[in-house]
Each structure stands twice: as C-alpha cells, then as structure tokens.
C-alpha positions in Angstrom: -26.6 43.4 -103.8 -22.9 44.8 -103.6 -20.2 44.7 -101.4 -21.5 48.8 -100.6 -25.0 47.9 -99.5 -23.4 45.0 -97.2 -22.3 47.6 -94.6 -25.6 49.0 -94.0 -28.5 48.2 -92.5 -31.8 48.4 -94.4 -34.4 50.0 -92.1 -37.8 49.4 -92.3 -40.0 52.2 -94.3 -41.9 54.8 -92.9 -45.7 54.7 -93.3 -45.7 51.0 -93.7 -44.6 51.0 -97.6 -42.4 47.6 -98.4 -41.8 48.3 -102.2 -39.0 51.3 -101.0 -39.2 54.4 -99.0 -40.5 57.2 -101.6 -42.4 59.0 -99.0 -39.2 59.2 -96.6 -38.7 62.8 -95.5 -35.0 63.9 -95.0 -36.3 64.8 -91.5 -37.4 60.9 -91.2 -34.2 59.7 -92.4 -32.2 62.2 -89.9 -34.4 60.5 -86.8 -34.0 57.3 -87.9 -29.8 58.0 -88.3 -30.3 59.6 -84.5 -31.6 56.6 -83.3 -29.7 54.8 -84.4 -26.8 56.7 -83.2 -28.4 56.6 -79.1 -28.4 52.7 -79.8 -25.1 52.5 -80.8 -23.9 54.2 -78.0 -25.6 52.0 -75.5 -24.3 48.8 -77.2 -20.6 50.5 -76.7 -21.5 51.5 -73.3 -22.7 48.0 -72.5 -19.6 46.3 -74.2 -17.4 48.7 -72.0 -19.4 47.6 -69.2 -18.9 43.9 -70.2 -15.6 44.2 -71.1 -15.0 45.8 -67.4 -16.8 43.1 -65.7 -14.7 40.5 -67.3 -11.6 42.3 -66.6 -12.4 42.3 -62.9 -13.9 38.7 -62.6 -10.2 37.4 -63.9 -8.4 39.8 -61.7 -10.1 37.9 -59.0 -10.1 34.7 -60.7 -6.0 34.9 -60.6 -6.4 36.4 -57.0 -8.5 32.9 -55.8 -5.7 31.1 -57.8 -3.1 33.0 -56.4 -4.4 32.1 -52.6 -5.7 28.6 -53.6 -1.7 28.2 -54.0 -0.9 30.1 -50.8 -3.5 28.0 -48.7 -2.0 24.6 -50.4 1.9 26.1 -49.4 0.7 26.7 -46.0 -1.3 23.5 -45.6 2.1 21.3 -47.0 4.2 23.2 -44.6 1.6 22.6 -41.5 1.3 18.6 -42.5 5.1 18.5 -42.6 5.7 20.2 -38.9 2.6 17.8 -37.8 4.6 15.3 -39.0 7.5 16.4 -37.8 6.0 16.8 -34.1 4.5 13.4 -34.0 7.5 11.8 -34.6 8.9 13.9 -32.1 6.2 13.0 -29.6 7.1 9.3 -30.4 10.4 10.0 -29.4 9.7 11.4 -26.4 7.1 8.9 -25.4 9.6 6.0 -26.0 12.4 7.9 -23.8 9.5 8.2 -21.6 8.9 4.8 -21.4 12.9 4.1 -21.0 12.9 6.5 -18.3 10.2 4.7 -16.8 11.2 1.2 -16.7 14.9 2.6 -15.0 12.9 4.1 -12.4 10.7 1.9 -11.5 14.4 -0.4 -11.2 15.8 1.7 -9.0 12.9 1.8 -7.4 12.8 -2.0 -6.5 16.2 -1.7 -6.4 15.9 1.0 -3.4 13.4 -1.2 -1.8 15.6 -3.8 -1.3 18.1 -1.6 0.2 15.9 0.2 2.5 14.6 -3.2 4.2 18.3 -4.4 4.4 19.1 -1.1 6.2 16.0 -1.9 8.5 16.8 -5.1 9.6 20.8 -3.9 10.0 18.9 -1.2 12.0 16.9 -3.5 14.2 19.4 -5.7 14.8 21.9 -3.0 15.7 19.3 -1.8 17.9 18.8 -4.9 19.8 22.8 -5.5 19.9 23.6 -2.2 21.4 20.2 -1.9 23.9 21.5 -5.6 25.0 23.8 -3.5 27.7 21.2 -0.8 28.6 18.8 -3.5 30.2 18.6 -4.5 33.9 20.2 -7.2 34.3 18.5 -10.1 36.3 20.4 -13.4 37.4 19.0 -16.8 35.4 19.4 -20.0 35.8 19.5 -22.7 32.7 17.9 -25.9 33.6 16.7 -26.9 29.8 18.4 -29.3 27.3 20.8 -28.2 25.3 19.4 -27.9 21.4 21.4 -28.3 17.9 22.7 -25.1 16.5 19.7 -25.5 13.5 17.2 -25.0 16.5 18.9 -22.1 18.2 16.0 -19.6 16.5 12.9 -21.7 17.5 10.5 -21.0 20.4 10.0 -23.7 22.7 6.5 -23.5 24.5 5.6 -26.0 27.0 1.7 -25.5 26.5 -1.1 -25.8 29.3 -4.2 -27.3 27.9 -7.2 -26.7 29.5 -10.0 -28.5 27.2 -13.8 -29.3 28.6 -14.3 -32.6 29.1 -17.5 -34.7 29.1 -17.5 -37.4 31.9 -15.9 -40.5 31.9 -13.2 -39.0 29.2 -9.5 -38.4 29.8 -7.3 -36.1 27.1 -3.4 -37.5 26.7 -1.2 -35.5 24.5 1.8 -36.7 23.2 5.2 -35.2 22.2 4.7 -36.8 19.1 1.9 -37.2 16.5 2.7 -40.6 15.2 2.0 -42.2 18.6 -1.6 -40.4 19.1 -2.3 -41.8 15.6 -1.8 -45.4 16.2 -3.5 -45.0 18.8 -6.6 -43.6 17.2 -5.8 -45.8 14.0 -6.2 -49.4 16.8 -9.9 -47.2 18.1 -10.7 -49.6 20.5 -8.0 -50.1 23.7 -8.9 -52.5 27.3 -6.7 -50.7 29.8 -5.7 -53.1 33.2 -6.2 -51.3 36.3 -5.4 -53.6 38.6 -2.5 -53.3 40.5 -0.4 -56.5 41.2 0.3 -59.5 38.8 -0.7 -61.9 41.4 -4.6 -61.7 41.7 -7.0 -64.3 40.3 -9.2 -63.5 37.1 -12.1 -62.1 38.7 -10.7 -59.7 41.1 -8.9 -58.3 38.0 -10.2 -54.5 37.0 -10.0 -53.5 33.3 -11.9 -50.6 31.1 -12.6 -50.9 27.9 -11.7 -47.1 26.3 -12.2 -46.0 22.3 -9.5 -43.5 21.3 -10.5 -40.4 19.1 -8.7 -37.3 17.8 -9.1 -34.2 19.1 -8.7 -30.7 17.4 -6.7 -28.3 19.6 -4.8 -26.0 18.6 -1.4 -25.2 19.7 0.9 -21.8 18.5 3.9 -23.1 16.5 5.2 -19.4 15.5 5.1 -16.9 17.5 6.5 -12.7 16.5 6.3 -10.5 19.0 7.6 -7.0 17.9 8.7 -4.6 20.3 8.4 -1.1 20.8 10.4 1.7 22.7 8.7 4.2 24.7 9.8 7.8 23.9 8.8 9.0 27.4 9.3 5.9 29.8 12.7 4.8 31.2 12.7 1.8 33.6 14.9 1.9 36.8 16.2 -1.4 38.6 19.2 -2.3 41.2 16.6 -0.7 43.4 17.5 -1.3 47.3 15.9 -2.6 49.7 14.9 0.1 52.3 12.2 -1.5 54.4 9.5 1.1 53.4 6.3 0.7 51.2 6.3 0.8 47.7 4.1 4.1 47.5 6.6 5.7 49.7 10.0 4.3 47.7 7.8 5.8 44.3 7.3 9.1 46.3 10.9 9.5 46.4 12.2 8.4 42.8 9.4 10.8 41.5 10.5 13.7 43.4 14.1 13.3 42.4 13.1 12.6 38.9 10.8 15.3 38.5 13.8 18.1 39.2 15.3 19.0 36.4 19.3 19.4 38.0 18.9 16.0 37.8 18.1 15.7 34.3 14.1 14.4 34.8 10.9 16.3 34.5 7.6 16.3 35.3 6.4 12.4 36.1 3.2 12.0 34.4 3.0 8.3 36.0 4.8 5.7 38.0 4.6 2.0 38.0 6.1 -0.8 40.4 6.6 -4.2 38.6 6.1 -6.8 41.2 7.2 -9.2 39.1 10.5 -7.6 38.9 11.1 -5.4 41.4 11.5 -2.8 39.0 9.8 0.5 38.4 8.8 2.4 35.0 8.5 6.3 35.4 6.9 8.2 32.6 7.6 11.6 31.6 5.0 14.4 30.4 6.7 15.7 28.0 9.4 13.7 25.1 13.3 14.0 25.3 13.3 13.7 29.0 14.1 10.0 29.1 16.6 9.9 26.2 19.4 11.5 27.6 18.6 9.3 31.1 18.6 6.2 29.3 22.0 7.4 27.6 23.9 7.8 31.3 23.2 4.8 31.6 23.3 4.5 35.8 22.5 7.5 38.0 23.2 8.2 42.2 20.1 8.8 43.7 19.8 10.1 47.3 16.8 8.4 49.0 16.7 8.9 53.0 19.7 9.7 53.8 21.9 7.4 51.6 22.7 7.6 47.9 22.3 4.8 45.4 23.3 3.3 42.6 20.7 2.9 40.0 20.7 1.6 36.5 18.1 3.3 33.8 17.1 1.2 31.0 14.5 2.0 28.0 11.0 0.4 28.7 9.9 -1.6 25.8 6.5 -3.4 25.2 5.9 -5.8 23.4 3.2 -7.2 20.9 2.1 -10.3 19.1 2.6 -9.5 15.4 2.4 -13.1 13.8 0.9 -16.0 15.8 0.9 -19.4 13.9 -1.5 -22.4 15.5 -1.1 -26.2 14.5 -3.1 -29.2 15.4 -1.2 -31.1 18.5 -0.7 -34.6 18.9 -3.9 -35.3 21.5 -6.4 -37.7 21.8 -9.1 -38.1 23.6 -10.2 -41.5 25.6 -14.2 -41.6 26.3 -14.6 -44.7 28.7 -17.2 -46.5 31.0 -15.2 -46.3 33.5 -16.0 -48.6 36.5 -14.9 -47.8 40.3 -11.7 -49.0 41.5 -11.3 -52.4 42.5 -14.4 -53.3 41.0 -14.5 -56.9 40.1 -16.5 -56.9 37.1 -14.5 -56.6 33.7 -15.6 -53.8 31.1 -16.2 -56.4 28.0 
C-alpha cells in the first residue's frame, strides 16, 4: 500500500463482501461519505468542547494559584502583627508589673505615714484637751520612780481568792521569795508569843506551802473616746439645793439657744466628782461650748463661773494578765495557846 491509500480509511463493504466492494452503489458510497462527514463533525464539536473545558479549568487553576498566594500574603502579614502585638502585650505586662511593685511601695510607704500622722494626731489631741479638762486638786503620796518607769501602770491589786479552811494566801512583791518558799514545801510556824515560856506551853503549826495560779493585769490600754454631743460642766457652786433641782436649772439655760445650747436630751450628776455631763439631741451643739471654754451662768439670782470640758469614756482595748507571786499555806491549824505542838 502507498503513501495515497495511507490517508484514507478503508470502510467495511456493503452486503458483507470482504474480497472488495463490486456491488457498492455510488448512492452507498455517498451515505457512507455522509456519515462519515456527521462523525467528523461531532469529534470537532467534542474537541471544541474539550478544548473549552481545559481552557476554563486552567483559568481557574491560575485563579486558586493566584489566591493560594493572596491567602499565604495575608496569613504572613497576620502572623507578623500577632507577633508584633504579643510582644507588645509583653511590654505592657512588664510596665505593668513595674507599675505595680511602685505602687504597692508607695503604698506601704503611705501606710507608714498615715499612722505617724495618727499618733502626732492623738497625741496632739491629748496635749491640747490637757487645758479643756476640769481641773481637780491631787495630792502625791507615792514614791518617786526612775525616768525608764515613767510609762508603766502601777496597780496595787485586791485579791479576793476562795479559800478552803485552815488555808491562808500570802502574796509577795516578789516571785523569787514565794518560790523558795514553795521550793522548802514543808514550814513549822511559832505562834507563841514570848521567848520565855517552857517547851510545852510552846504553840507551833506545821504548814506545807503551794503555788497558786492567779492572775494579775500587767498591761493595761484603755482608749478613749470623745462624745460628739456631751460636754461636762464643773466649778459648779455650792447652792444648798438638791441635785435634781441644780440639773433643772443648767438644763434650762443650756437648752436656749442665745446661750449657745440646745435641746438636752439627758443630764447626769457624777457623785464622784461633783460634776455633771449634759447631752445634746442633736450634734455640733457641744463643739462650739467646749471651744469657749468657761461660760457665766445665772442660777437663782447669781451668776457663775463655769468651766465646759469634753466628756470622754473610756475602754479597755488591750489587757495583759501574769501569774503573781502568791502562795498558798494549807495548815492544821490548832487554837491559840494550845499546848500541844503540830509535829
């Protein structure tokens, strides 16, 4: 076969005859060309088809690409500003932190200032009210004590302790005597008076020593308080009249307001003092009283002097207790003058 046959396609023969096509009708032949023209023109149609198909799958192939590459600019640039903001935020938490420490300084700082100011404050209080309070004449019949000892409480304490028969409790001003006596237990006391009398008309008592736990306060706060409605009045005179009726007349004059008072909610004579506290109903009534310091009131038919002070009370805020230096003595005691001895 030649080059010329190459380019064509044999087709099969019609009516089933393999040795050639002699029975082939140029009608046949003009079919078979027409079908084979229809076929051609589908295969170009589909090629168009295919060729369209791959034209639009790399169009979008280059578009995925093209935001694939957008996507991995935009992630970069969002990894970089995270970056960037967390070491920002660990720059701020550090100054934080700084910021922080310094306050909580100047905050212990403050703290110590504050209760310096408070105690310059209390005691400034106490030195200026020192002249606003009734005075009251005292007499010093103590010992005199080392400057060291100027801040300490001395109590003188009254013991009351139940007692079993027979026993007797003895405290000491010091601890080291009660404990040698304890430490010796066992003590014959002589009760007999004179050192002239024969052996047997002798009386002595046989007594074991033992400790005993009482407590005694060796510290003792007590913080006082001003009264924002009270004032206390003192130089009072002596009239001759009652005490209901010498009240009767400070409340009226304290309860007009010309003379700087108000109304009296209450009224109290200290017997201990001969003093008197009056209490206001209302606040800043007694301030400016206790600022003149004295006022003239007229009671009968006289005027007097009287001084106005701030009432304070006072309350135990620390109270500190510690064993004292007693002992107890249990005995079989015998009657005085008895002759027998106790051993």
């Amino acid at each position: 076969m030649d080059s010329g046959e190459d380019s064509f396609i044999q087709l099969p023969c019609p009516g089933g005859l393999e040795d050639g096509c002699p029975a082939a009708t140029p009608e046949q032949v003009r079919r078979e060309i027409e079908r084979c023209k229809e076929l051609c023109t589908a295969l170009e149609q589909d090629h168009a088809k295919l060729q369209m198909a791959k034209e639009a799958v790399e169009q979008r192939t280059q578009e995925l690409r093209k935001e694939g590459e957008l996507l991995h600019k935009n992630l970069e640039q969002q990894m970089s500003l995270k970056r960037d903001e967390e070491r920002s935020c660990q720059v701020d938490v550090f100054l934080a932190e700084e910021e922080n420490n310094r306050l909580r300084q100047e905050k212990q700082v403050l703290k110590k200032k504050l209760e310096e100011v408070r105690k310059r404050v209390l005691c400034e209080d106490a030195v200026m009210m020192l002249p606003t309070l009734p005075e009251k004449k005292m007499v010093f019949k103590g010992l005199a004590t080392n400057k060291e000892d100027m801040n300490k409480l001395m109590l003188t304490p009254l013991i009351r302790y139940p007692l079993l028969g027979g026993s007797a409790l003895i405290t000491f001003e010091k601890a080291e005597v009660a404990q040698r006596i304890i430490e010796v237990k066992e003590h014959i006391v002589e009760l007999s008076y004179g050192e002239e009398l024969e052996e047997l008309d002798r009386c002595r008592v046989r007594v074991q020593a033992a400790p005993v736990d009482i407590l005694l306060p060796s510290a003792l706060e007590i913080g006082l308080t001003r009264s924002s409605r009270s004032i206390l009045l003192s130089d009072l005179p002596s009239l001759g009249i009652s005490e209901e009726a010498l009240l009767d007349k400070l409340e009226l004059f304290f309860s007009k307001t010309k003379n700087g008072g108000g109304e009296v909610e209450s009224r109290e004579f200290l017997d201990d003092s001969g003093q008197v506290v009056l209490t206001f109903a209302e606040d800043g009534v007694a301030g400016p009283l206790i600022a003149r310091g004295h006022i003239q009131v007229l009671i009968g038919k006289g005027k007097y002097k009287l001084k106005i002070s701030p009432c304070m009370s006072g309350d135990i805020t620390n109270l500190q207790l510690c064993p004292a230096p007693a002992l107890l003595l249990p005995q079989d005691r015998p009657a005085l003058g008895d002759p027998r001895r106790a051993g």
